[in-house]
C-alpha positions as CSV (number, residue, x, y, z in Angstrom):
1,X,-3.5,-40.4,-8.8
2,X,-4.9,-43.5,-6.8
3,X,-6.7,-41.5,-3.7
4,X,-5.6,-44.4,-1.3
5,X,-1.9,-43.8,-1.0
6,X,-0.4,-40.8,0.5
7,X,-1.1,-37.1,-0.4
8,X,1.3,-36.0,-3.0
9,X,3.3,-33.2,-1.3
10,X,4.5,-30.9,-4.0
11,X,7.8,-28.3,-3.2
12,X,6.3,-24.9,-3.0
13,X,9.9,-23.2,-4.2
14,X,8.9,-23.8,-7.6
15,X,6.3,-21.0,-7.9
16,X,8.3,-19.1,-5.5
17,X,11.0,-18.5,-7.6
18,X,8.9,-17.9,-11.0
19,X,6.7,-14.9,-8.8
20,X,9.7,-13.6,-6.9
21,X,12.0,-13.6,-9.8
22,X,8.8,-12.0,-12.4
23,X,9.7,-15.2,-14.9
24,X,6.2,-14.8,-16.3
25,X,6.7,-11.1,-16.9
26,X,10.1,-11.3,-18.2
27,X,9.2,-13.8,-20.8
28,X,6.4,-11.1,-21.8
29,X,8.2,-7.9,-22.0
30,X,10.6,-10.1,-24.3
31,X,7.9,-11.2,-26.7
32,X,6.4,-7.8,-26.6
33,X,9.8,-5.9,-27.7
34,X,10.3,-8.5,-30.2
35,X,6.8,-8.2,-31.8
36,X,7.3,-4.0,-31.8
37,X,11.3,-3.9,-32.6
38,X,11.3,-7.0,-35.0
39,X,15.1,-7.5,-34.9
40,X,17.1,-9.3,-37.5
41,X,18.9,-11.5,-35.6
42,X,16.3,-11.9,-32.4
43,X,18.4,-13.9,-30.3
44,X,21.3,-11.3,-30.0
45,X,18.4,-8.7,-29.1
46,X,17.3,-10.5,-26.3
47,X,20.4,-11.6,-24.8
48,X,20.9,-7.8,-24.8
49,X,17.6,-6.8,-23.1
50,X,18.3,-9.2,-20.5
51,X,21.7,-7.8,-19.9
52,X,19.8,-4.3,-18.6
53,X,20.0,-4.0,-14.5
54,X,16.0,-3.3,-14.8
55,X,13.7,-2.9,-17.3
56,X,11.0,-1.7,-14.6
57,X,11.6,1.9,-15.0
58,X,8.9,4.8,-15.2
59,X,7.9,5.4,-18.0
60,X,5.1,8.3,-17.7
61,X,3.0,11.0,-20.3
62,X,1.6,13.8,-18.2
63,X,-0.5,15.3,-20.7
64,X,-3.4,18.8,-19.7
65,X,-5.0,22.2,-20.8
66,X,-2.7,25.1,-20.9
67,X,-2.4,26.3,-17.5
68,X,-3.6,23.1,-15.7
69,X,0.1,22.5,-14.0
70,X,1.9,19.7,-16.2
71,X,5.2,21.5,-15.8
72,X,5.1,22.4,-12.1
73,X,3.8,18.0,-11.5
74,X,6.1,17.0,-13.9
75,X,9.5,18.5,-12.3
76,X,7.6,17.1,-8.7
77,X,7.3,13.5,-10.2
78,X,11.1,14.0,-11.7
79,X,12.4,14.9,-8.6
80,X,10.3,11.9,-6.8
81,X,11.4,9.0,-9.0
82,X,14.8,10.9,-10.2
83,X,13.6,10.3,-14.3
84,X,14.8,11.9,-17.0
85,X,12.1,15.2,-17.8
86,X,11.3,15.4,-21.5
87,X,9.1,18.4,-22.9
88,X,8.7,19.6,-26.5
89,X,11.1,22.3,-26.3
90,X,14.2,20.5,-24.4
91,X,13.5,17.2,-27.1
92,X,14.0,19.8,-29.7
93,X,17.4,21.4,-28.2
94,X,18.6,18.3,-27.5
95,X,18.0,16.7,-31.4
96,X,20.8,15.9,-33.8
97,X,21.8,19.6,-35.3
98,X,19.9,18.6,-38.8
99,X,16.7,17.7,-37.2
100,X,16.8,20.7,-35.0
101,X,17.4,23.6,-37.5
102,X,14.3,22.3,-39.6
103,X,11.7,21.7,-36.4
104,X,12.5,25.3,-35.4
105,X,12.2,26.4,-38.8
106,X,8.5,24.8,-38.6
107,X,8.3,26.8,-35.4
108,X,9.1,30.5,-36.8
109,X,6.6,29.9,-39.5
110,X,4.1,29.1,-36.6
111,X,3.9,25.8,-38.6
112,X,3.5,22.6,-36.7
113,X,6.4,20.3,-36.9
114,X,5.5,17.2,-38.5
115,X,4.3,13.9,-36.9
116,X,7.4,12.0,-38.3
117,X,9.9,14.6,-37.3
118,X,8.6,14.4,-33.6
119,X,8.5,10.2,-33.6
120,X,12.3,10.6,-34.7
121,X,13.2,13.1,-32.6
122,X,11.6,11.1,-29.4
123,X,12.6,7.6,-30.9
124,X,16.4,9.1,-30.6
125,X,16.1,10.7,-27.1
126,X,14.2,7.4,-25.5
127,X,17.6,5.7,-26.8
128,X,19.9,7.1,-24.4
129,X,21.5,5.7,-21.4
130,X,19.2,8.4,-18.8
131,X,15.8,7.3,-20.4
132,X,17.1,3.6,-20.7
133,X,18.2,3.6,-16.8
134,X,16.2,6.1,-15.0
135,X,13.1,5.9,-16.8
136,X,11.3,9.0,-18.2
137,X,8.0,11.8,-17.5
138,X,7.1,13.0,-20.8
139,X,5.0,16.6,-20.4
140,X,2.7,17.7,-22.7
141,X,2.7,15.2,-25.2
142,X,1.1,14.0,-27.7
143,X,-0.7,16.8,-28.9
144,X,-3.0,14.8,-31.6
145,X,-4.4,11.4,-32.1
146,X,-2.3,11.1,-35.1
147,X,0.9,11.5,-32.6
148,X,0.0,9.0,-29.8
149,X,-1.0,6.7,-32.9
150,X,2.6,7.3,-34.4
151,X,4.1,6.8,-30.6
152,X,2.1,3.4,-30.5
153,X,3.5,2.0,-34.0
154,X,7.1,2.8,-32.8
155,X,6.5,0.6,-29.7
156,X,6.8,4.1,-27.4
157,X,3.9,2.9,-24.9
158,X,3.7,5.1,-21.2
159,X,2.9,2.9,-18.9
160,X,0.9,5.4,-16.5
161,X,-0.8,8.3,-18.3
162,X,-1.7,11.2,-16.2
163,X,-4.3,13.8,-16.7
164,X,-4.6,17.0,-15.3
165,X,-8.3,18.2,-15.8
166,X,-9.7,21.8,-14.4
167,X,-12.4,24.3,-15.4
168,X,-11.7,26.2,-18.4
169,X,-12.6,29.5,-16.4
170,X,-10.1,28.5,-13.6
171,X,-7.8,27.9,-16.6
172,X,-8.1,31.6,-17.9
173,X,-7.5,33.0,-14.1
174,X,-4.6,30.9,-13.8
175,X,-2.9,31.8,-17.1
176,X,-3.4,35.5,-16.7
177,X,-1.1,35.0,-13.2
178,X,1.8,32.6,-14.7
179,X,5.5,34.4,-14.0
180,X,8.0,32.1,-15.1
181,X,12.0,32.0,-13.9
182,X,14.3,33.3,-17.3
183,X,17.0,31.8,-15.3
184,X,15.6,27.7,-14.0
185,X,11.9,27.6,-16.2
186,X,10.0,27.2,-13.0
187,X,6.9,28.5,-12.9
188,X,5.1,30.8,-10.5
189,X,1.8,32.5,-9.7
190,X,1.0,36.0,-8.4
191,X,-1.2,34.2,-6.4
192,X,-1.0,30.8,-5.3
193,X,2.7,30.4,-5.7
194,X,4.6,33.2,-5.4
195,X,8.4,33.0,-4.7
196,X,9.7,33.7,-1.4
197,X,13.3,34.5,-2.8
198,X,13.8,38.0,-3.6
199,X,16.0,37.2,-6.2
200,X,13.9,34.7,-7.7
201,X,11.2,37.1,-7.6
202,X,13.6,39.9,-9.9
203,X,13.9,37.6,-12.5
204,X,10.1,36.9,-13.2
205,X,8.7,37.5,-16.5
206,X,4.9,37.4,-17.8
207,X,4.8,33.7,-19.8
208,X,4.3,34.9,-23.4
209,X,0.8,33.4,-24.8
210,X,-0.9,33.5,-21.9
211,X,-3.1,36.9,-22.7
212,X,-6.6,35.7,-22.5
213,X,-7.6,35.5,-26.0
214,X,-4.2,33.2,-26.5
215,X,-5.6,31.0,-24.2
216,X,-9.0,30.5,-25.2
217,X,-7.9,29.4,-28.6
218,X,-5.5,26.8,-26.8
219,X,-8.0,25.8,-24.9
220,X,-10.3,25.5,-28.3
221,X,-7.4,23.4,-29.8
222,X,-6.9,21.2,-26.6
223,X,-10.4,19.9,-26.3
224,X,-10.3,19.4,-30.4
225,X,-7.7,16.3,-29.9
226,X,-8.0,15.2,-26.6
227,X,-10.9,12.8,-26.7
228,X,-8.9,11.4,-29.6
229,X,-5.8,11.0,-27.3
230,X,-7.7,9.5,-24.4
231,X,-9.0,7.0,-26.7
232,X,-5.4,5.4,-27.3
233,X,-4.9,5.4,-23.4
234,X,-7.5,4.0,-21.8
235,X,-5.7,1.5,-20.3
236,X,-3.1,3.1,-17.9
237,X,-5.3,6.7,-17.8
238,X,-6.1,8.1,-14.6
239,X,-7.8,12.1,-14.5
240,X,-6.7,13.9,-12.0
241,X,-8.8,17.6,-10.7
242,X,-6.0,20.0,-11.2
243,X,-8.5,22.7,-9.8
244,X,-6.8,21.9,-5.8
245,X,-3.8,22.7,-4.0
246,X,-0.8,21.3,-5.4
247,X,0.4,19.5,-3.0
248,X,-3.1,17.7,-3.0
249,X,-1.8,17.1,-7.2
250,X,1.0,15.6,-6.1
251,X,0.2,13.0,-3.8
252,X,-2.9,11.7,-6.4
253,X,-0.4,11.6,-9.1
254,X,2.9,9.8,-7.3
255,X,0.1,7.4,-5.4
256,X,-1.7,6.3,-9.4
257,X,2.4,6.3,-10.2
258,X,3.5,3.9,-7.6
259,X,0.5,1.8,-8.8
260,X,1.1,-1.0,-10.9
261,X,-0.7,-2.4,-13.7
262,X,-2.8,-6.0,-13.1
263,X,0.0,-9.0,-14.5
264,X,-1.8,-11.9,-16.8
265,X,0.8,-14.1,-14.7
266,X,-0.7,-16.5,-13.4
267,X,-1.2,-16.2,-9.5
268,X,-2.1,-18.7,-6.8
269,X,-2.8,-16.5,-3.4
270,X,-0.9,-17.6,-0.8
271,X,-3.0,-15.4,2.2
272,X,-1.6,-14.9,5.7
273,X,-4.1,-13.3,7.8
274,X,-3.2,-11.5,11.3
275,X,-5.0,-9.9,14.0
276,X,-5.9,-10.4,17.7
277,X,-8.3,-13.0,18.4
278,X,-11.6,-12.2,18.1
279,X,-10.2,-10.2,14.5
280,X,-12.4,-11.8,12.3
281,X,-9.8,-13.4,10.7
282,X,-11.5,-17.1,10.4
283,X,-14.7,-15.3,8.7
284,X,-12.6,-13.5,6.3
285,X,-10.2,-16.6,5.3
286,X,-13.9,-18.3,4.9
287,X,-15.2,-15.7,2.7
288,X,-11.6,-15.8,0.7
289,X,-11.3,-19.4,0.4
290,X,-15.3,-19.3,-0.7
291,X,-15.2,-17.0,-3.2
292,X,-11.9,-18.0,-5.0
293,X,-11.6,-21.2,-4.3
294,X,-8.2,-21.7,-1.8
295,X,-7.7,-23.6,0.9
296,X,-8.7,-22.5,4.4
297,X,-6.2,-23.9,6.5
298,X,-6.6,-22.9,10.2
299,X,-3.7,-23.4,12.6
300,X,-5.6,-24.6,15.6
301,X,-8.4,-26.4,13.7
302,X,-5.2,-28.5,12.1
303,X,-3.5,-29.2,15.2
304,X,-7.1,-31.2,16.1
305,X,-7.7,-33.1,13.0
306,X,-4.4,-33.8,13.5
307,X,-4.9,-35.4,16.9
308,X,-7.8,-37.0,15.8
309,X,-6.0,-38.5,13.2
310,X,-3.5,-40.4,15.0
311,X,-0.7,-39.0,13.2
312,X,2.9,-39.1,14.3
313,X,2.7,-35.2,14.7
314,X,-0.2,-35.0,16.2
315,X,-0.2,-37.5,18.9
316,X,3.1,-35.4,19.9
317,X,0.8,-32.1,19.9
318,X,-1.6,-34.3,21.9
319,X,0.4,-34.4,25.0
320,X,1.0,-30.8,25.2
321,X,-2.7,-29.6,23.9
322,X,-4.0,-31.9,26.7
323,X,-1.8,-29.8,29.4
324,X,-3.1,-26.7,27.9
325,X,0.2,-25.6,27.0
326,X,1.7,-24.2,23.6
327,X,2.4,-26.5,21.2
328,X,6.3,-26.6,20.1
329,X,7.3,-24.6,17.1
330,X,8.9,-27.8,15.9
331,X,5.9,-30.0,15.7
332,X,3.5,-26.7,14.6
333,X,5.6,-26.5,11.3
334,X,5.6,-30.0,10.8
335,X,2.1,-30.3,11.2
336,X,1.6,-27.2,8.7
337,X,4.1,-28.8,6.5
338,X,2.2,-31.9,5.6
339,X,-0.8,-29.8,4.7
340,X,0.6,-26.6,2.8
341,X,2.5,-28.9,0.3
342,X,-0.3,-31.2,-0.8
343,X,-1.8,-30.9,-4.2
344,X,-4.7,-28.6,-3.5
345,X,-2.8,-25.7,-1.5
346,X,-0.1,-25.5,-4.3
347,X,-2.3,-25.7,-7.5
348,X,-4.9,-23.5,-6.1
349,X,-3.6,-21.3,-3.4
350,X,-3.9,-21.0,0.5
351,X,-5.1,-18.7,3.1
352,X,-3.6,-19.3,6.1
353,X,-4.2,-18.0,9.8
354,X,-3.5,-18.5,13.4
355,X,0.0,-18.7,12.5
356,X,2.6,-17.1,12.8
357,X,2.4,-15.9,15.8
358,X,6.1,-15.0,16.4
359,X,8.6,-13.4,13.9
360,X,10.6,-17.1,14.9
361,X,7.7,-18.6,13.5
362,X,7.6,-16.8,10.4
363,X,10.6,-17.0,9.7
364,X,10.6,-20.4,9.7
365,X,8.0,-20.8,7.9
366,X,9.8,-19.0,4.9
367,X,12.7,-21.1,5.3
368,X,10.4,-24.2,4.6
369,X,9.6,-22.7,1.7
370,X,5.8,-21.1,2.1
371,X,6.5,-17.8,1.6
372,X,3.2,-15.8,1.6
373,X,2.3,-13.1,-1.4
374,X,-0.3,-10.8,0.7
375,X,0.1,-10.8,4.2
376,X,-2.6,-8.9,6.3
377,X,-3.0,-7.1,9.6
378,X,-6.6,-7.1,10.6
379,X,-6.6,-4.5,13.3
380,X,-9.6,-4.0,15.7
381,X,-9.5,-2.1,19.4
382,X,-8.9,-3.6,22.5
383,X,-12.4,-2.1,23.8
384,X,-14.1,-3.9,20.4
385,X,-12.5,-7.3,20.8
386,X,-14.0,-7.3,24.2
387,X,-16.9,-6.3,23.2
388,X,-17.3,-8.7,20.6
389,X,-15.9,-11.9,22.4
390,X,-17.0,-11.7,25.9
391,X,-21.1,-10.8,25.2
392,X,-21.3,-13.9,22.8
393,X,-22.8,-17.0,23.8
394,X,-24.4,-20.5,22.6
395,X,-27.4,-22.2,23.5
396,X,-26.9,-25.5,24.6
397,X,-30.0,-27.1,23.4
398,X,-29.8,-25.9,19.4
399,X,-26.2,-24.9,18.9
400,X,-27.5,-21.5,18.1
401,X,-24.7,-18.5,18.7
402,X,-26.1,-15.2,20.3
403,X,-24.3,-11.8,20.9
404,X,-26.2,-9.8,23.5
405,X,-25.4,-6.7,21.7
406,X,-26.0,-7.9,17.8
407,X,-27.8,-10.8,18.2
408,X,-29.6,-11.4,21.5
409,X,-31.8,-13.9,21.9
410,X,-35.6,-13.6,21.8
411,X,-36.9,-14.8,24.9
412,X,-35.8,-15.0,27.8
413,X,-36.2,-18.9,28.4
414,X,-33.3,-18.9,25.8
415,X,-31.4,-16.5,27.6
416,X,-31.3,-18.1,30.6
417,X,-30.0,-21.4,29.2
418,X,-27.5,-19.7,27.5
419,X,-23.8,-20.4,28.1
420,X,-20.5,-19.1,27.5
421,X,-17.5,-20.5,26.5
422,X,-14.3,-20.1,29.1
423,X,-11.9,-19.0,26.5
424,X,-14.5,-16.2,26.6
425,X,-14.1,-15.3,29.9
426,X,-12.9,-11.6,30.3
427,X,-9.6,-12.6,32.0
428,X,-8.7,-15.1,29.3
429,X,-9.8,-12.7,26.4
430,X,-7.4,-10.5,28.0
431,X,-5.0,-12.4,28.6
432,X,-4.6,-13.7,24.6
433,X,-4.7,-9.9,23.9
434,X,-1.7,-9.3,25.7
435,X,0.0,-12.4,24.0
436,X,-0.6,-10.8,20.8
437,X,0.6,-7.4,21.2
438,X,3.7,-8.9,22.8
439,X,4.6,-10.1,19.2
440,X,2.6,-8.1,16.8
441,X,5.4,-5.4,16.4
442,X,8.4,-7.6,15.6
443,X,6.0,-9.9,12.7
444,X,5.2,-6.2,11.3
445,X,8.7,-5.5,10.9
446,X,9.5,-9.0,9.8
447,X,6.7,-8.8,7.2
448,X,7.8,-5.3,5.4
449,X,5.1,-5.2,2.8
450,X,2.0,-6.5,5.3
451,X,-1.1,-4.4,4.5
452,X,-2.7,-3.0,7.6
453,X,-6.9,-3.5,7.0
454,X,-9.1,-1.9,9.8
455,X,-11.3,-4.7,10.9
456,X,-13.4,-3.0,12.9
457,X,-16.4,-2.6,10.5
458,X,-18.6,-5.1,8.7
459,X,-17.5,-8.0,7.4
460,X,-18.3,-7.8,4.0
461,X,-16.6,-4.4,3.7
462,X,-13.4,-6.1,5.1
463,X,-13.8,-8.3,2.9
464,X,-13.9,-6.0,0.2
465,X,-10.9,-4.6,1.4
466,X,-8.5,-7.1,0.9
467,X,-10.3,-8.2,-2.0
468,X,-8.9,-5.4,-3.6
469,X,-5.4,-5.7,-2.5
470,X,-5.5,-9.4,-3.4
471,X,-6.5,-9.1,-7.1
472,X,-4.6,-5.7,-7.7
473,X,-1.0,-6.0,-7.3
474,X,0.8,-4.4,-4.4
475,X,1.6,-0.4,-4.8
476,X,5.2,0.3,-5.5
477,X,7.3,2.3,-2.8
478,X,8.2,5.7,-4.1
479,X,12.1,6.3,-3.1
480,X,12.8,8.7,-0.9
């Protein structure tokens, strides 16, 4: 493109609709299911997996030593997401009559039931409308390497993996303590979880197994197979100290659960960074835009290259920046507008900040089609935005910035030619406080998934922080 003609401006709805819409993904999960299901007629299979309201359902293994609390997490998790529960024993009541009579024959010999039986048996349950809809938590399986293997080559792929991990000898005490409910299957604990119903408590019955010796050689069998089992989940894995309250369980687990794996899409960050003045946001947009290469586009420091410039928009900005008065909404977005849809911002990505200020100006920035994928709350106290704004100051003579605090200067002949800048006068800092907090709580409503970063620390561990939430995607929202 000849350099000397006008910027090519480039509609932003284009990647809009392929992020917000998971095109990328879509096409993904459809090449996967056809590589694992390899359908006769392939077109008529995915005409059909795109007819399903949502293929983004849980699909979970929460897999542990004998007494570590799979069953207790597992009905916590269920009742969380509302997924369909599967164990060993409900897959085998709930198998065709055939199937069912020969796995509990296996199971009166005190014979394991074959790897195949068990792929059938889950291949058959995993095709009905609960697991298809709601999603599933699959307890205590696979029990061998052979099984997750078998589970792999029939495309049956978790996509967390949870592992409750505690001290053997903490195992032992625990299993010698198990009471479980003839009537529901809950189980309880003479002594961390004992039922407060006395009816409940009338129906309790010792869990057969769980004399010591019983559990040893579980415990014997467990650690036999499970390195073999981690080693087909690496992946979506995440251990877990069952050895804690479980309460403490619960909240580990569902927050790994709501996580979601890192997409191969590909992804231009579109950054909007807000915070109070004197935030840090303009060092953190520099270290973003630095590090992966988007573009830094600063509100204000647009408005003056735009006056500088000459351009239509900007000699309109002129009259209103010279009267020290806010600059219409109208001629902001315009302004913003020429910038955010040349070449650069689209094909690489933007970090933008100093706007909005408003939930009106956010709003119409999403109507012009800029719709941000992080957005950011850098939050510092009042007392530290004082502190850091109105003790900084520049020498006139070499440009160089002190902070009397962090940075003071060395001698005092540079101290006494030091000066400070009005806007960093305590009345005005003040004053473009209050401006902010008029406004902050209507953009955090406005922007629902905005990720709240406390900024009052170094830089570089800001940075950090929303490092993380920029290359990670954002945490699902467990329903209520």
């Amino acid at each position: 493109m000849d350099a000397t003609k006008r910027p090519l401006l480039i509609p932003p709805e284009f990647a809009n609709y392929c992020e917000k819409h998971g095109v990328f993904e879509m096409y993904k999960r459809l090449l996967e299911q056809l590589i694992i299901t390899k359908p006769d007629d392939p077109l008529t299979f995915m005409i059909e997996l795109l007819k399903r309201d949502s293929d983004d359902v849980p699909q979970i293994v929460i897999l542990g030593p004998p007494a570590a609390g799979k069953r207790t997490i597992g009905k916590m998790v269920c009742a969380k997401l509302r997924t369909t529960y599967l164990t060993a024993d409900n897959l085998i009541a709930e198998a065709e009559m055939d199937t069912r009579k020969q796995a509990q024959e296996f199971l009166a010999k005190n014979q394991p039931v074959p790897t195949d039986m068990w792929i059938n048996i889950i291949k058959e349950r995993l095709k009905l409308y609960d697991c298809i809809r709601r999603g599933w938590v699959m307890e205590g399986f696979p029990q061998t390497r052979e099984q997750a293997q078998a589970l792999q080559a029939e495309g049956i792929y978790p996509k967390h993996f949870v592992l409750l991990d505690a001290p053997d000898t903490v195992l032992i005490e625990r299993a010698a303590g198990k009471r479980i409910d003839s009537k529901t299957g809950d189980i309880y604990h003479t002594t961390f979880d004992w039922p407060s119903n006395p009816e409940v408590e009338a129906r309790l019955e010792v869990v057969p197994g769980n004399a010591e010796e019983d559990v040893v050689n579980k415990l014997v069998q467990y650690h036999r197979h499970i390195e073999g089992i981690i080693s087909c989940y690496e992946k979506m894995l995440k251990t877990i100290n069952a050895d804690q309250p479980k309460g403490d369980v619960f909240q580990q687990t569902l927050t790994f659960l709501c996580s979601q794996p890192r997409s191969v899409a590909p992804h231009n960050p579109r950054v909007i960074l807000l915070g109070a003045t004197g935030s840090g946001k303009g060092v953190q947009a520099a270290l973003l835009a630095n590090k992966y290469n988007i573009v830094n586009i600063s509100c204000g420091q647009l408005i003056r290259q735009a006056i500088v410039d000459e351009t239509k928009a900007g000699l309109a900005a002129k009259t209103w920046v010279e009267k020290k008065m806010l600059v219409p909404d109208a001629i902001l977005l315009n302004i913003l507008k020429q910038r955010m849809s040349q070449l650069d911002c689209v094909s690489r990505g933007w970090v933008l900040h100093g706007y909005p200020k408003t939930r009106e100006q956010g709003e119409q920035l999403a109507q012009a089609g800029f719709v941000p994928n992080r957005v950011f709350f850098l939050d510092v106290p009042n007392s530290s935005v004082m502190e850091r704004l109105t003790l900084r100051a520049t020498d006139p003579i070499t440009g160089e910035r002190y902070h009397m605090l962090y940075n003071p200067p060395r001698t005092e002949e540079v101290k006494d030619r030091l000066e400070r800048h009005p806007k960093d006068e305590e009345e005005e800092v003040r004053k473009r406080l209050q401006q902010y907090h008029a406004f902050v709580d209507e953009l955090s409503d406005y922007y629902e998934d905005a990720q709240h970063v406390i900024a009052d620390q170094d830089p570089h561990t800001v940075f950090e922080c929303l490092e993380s939430m920029i290359v990670n995607p954002i945490p699902k929202k467990a329903e209520s």
